[in-house]
C-alpha positions as CSV (number, residue, x, y, z in Angstrom):
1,X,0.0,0.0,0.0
2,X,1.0,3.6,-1.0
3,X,0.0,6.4,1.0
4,X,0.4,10.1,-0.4
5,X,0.2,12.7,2.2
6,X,-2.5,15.4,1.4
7,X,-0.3,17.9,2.8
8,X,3.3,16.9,1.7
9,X,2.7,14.8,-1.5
10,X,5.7,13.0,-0.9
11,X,4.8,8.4,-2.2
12,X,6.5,6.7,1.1
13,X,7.4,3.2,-0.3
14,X,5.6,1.0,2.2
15,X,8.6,-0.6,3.8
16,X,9.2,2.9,4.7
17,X,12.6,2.2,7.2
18,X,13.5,-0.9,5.6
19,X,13.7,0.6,2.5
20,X,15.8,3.4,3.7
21,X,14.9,7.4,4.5
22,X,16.4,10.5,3.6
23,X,16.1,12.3,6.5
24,X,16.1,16.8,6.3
25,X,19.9,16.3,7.7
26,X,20.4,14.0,4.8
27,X,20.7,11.0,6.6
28,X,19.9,7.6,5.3
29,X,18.7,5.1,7.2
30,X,20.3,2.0,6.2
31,X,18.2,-1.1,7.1
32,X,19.9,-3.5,5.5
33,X,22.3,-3.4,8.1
34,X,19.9,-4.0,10.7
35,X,18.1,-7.5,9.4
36,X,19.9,-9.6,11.7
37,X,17.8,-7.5,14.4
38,X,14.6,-6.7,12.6
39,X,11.1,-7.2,14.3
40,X,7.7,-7.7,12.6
41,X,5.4,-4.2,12.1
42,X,2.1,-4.2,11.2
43,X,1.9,-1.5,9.0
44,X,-0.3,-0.9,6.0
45,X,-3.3,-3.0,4.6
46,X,-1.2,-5.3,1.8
47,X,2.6,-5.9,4.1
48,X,3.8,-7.0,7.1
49,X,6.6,-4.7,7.0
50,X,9.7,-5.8,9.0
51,X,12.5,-3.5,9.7
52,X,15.3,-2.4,12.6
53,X,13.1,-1.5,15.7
54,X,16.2,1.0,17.1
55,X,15.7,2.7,13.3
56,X,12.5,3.3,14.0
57,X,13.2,5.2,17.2
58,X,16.3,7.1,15.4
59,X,13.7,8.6,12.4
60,X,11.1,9.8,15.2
61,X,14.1,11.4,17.0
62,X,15.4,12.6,14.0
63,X,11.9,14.1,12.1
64,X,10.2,15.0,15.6
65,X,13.2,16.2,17.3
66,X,11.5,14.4,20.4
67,X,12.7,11.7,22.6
68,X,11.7,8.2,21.8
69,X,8.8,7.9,23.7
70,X,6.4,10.7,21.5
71,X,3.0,9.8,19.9
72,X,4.4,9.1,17.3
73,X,7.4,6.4,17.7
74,X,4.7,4.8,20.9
75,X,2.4,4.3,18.3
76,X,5.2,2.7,16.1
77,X,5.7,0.6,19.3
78,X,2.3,-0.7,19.4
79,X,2.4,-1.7,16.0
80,X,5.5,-4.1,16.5
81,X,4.0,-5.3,19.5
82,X,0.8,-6.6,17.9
83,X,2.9,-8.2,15.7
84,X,5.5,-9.7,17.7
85,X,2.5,-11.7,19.6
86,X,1.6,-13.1,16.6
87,X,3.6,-16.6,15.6
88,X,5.5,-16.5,12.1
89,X,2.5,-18.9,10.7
90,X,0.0,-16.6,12.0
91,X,2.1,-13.2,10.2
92,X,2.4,-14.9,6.9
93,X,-1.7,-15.5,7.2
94,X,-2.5,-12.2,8.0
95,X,-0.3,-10.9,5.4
96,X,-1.4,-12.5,2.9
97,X,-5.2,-12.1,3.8
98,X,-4.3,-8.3,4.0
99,X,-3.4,-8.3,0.6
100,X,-6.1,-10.2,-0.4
101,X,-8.5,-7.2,1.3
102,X,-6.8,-4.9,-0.3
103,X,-7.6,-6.7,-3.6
104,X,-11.2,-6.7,-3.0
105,X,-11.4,-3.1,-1.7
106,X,-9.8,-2.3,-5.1
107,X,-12.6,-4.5,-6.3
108,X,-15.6,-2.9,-4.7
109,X,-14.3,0.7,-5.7
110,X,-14.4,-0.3,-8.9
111,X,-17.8,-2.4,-9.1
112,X,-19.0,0.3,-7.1
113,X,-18.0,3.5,-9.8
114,X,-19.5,1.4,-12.7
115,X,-22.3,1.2,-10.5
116,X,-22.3,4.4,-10.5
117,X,-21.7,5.2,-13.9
118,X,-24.6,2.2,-15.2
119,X,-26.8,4.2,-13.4
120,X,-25.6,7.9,-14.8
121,X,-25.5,6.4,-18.3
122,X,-29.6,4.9,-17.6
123,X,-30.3,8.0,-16.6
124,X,-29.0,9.4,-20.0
125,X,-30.3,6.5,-21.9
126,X,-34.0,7.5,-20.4
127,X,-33.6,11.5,-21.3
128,X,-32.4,10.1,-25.0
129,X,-35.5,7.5,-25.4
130,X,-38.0,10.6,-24.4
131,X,-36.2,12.8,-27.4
132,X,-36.3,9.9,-29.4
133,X,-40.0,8.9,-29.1
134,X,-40.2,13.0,-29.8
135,X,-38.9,13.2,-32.6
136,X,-40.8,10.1,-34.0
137,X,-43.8,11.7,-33.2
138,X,-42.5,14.9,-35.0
139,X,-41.6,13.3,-38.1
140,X,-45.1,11.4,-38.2
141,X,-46.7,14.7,-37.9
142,X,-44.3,16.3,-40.5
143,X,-45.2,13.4,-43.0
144,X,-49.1,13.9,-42.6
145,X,-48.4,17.5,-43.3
146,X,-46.4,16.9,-46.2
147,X,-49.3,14.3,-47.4
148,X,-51.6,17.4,-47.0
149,X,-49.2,19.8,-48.9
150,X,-49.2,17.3,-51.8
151,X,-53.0,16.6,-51.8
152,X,-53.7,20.2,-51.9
153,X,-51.1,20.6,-54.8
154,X,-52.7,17.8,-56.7
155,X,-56.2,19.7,-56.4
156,X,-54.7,23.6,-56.9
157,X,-52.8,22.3,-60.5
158,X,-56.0,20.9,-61.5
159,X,-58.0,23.9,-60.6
160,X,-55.2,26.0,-62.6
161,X,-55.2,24.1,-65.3
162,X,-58.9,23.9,-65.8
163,X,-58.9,28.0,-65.1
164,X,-56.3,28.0,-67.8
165,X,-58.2,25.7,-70.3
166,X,-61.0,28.1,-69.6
167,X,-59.5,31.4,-70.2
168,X,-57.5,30.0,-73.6
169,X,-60.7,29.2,-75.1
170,X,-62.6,32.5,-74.5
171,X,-59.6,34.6,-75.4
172,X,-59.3,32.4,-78.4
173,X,-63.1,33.2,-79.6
174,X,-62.8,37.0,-79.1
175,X,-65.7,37.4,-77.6
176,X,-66.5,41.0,-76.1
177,X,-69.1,39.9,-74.1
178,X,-66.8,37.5,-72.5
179,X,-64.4,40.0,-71.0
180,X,-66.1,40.3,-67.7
181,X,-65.8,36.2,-67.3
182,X,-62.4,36.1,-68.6
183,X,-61.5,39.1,-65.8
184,X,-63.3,36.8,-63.1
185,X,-61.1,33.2,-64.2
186,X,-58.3,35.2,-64.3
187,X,-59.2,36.3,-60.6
188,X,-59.6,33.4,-59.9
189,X,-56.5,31.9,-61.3
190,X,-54.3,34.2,-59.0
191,X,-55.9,33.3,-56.1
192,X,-55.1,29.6,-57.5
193,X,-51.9,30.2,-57.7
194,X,-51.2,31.9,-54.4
195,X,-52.3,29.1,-52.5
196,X,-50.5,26.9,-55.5
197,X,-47.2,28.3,-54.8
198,X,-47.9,28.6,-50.7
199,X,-48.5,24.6,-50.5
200,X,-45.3,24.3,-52.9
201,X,-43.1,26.1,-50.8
202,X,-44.6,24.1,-47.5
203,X,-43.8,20.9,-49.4
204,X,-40.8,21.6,-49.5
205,X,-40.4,23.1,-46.3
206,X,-41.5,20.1,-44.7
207,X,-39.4,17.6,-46.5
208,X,-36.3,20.0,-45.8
209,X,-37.8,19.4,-42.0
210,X,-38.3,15.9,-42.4
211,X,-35.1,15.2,-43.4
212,X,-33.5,17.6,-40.8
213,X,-35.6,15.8,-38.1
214,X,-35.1,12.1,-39.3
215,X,-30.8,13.1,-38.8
216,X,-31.6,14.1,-35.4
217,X,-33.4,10.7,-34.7
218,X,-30.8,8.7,-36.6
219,X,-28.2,10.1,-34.2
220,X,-30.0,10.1,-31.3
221,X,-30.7,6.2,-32.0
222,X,-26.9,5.6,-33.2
223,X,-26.2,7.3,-29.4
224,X,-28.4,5.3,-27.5
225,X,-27.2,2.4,-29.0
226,X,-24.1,3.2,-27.8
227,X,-25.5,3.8,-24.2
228,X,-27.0,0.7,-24.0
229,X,-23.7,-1.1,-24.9
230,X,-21.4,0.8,-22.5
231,X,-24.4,-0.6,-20.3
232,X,-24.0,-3.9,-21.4
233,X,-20.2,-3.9,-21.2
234,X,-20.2,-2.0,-17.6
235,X,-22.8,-4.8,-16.3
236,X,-20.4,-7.2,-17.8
237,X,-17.6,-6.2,-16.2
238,X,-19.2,-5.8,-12.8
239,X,-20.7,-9.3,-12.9
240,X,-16.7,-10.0,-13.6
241,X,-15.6,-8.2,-10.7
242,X,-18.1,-9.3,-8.4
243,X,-16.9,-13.2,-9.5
244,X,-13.0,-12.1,-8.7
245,X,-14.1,-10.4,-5.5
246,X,-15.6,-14.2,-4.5
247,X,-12.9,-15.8,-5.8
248,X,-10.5,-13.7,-3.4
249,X,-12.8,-14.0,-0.3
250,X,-12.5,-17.5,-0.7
251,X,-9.0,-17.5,-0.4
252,X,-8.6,-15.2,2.3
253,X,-11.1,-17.4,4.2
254,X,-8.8,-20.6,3.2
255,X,-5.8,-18.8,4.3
256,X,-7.5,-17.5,7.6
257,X,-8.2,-21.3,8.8
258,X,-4.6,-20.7,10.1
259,X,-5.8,-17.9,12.6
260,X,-8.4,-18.2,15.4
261,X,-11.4,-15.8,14.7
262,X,-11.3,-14.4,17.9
263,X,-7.3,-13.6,17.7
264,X,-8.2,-11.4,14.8
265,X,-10.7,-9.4,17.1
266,X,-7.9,-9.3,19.5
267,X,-5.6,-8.1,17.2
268,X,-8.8,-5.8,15.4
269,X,-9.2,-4.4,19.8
270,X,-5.4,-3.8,19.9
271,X,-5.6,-1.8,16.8
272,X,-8.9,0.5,17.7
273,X,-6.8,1.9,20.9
274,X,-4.1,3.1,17.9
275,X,-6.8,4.6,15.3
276,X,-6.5,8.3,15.0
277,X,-10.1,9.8,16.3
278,X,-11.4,11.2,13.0
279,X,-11.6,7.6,12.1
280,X,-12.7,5.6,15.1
281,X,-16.0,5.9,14.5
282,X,-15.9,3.7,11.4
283,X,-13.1,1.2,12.6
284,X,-13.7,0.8,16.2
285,X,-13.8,-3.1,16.9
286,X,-16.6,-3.5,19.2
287,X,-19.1,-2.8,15.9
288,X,-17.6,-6.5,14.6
289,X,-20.5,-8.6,15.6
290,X,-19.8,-11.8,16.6
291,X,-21.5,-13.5,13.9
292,X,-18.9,-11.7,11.5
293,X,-16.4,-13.5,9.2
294,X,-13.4,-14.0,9.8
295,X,-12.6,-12.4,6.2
296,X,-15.2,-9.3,7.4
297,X,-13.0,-8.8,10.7
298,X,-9.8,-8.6,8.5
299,X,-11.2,-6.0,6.2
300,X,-11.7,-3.8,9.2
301,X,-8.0,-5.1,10.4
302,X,-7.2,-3.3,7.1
303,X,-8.9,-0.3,7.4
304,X,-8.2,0.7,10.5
305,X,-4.2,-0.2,9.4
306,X,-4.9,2.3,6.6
307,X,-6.3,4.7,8.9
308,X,-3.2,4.4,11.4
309,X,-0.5,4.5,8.3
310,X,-2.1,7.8,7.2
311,X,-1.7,9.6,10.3
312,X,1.4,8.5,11.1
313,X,2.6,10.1,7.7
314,X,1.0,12.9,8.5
315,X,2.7,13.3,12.0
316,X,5.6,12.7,10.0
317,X,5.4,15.3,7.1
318,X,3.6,17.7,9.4
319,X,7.0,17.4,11.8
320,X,9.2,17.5,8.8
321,X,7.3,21.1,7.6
322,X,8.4,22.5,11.3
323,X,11.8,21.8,11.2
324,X,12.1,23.1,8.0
């Protein structure tokens, strides 16, 4: 496990001492050194970190500028001392079933933000199939209009050109006494071919329409489409995740055959007198029911480990930003 320090966004590589530290005075702890005497730590959710217990003592001193006996290096202390009651059978259990809860809390993040987004992306699926079923109804209602349009066209050429058979033959006989009905057809006609040219140009309004809307619907299907098969793939994949999750508390309950259920509370009591206050009401022990797992009272082992790596990280950057 990695944890970055809000304040001080400095990685710590989780074998922290063991590893080795550059101290502000330039100082590098060298662990190697030390392995002869190196005791267990719990520290993290994923290791069981070991490294040189007097090292541990000489970065408090050294970051803190306090004796060995501050919050910080006592709670350093505790740590080791959970540990050290622990036999090397029982370590290499826990550590592995620490890892295994990191795993799944990895897991359930991720099952749980494509929950999240299945249900964002329904949402947008929903709002798309309501513009959809719109615009269906608006192209239906374009189409009957254009039906209209051409209907009425049909009727207006065959008025016009019966008005203009008409007029051709009276003008063609030369008849004065016909002026007054030719004046009248022609009248007529113009009228004709007002509403003529009116339909005309709503034809082809409406087909301009008709084909704008039917683009809009054929995108708004193509995208839906696409919703429903980042649905299908996000489903997928958290039906995949939910199987590894299984798969992984299964083997932390295997590997936790080694360890007595109730020497995980023990160790899950030890570590809620350690867990920094802004957390303990989340990770205190007591709220493991009896009836809990043995692979439910590691995950909260975990947590609260998390919980008690952050702040000592914290202490630590927060001591290194004073002496600076």
């Amino acid at each position: 496990m990695e944890v970055t320090n809000a304040k001080n966004p400095t990685t710590l590589d989780p074998n922290l001492l063991k590893a080795g530290y550059n101290g502000i005075d330039d100082t590098k702890v060298a662990a190697e050194s030390k392995q002869a005497e190196a005791v267990p730590l719990l520290f993290g959710s994923n290791v069981l970190v070991s490294y040189g217990f007097t090292d541990v003592e000489a970065l408090v001193a050294q970051l803190r500028n306090e004796n060995a006996d501050s919050r910080l290096s006592m709670k350093l202390k505790a740590l080791s001392s959970i540990a050290q009651g622990l036999s090397s059978q029982q370590l290499a259990a826990l550590e592995k079933s620490l890892a295994l809860a990191d795993s799944v809390k990895s897991l359930e993040k991720a099952v749980n933000d494509l929950q999240e987004n299945v249900i964002k992306t329904e949402a947008e699926l929903k709002v798309l199939q309501l513009q959809t079923e719109a615009l269906e109804k608006q192209v239906e209602t374009a189409r009957e209009n254009q039906k209209e349009y051409n209907k009425n066209i049909e009727k207006l050429q065959k008025d016009k050109a019966e008005l203009d058979d008409k007029i051709a033959k009276l003008e063609a006989e030369g008849k004065a006494e016909d002026a007054s009905e030719i004046a009248a057809l022609k009248s007529s006609l113009a009228v004709v071919e007002k509403a003529l040219k009116a339909n005309v140009d709503g034809a082809a309004a409406t087909e301009k329409k008709i084909a704008d809307l039917e683009t809009s619907l054929n995108g708004a299907k193509a995208k839906a489409d696409g919703l429903s098969a980042s649905i299908q793939r996000d489903t997928a994949e958290i039906d995949a995740k939910k199987n590894e999750i299984s798969d992984k508390l299964g083997q932390a309950a295997v590997v936790l055959d080694s360890i007595d259920k109730n020497v995980l509370k023990t160790i899950a009591g030890e570590l809620s007198k350690i867990v920094p206050e802004k957390a303990q009401s989340t990770r205190e022990a007591d709220k493991i029911e009896e009836k809990a797992e043995a692979t439910d009272v590691v995950r909260v082992i975990r947590d609260m480990l998390d919980d008690i790596a952050t702040d000592i990280l914290d202490e630590i950057a927060e001591r290194r930003e004073q002496m600076v």
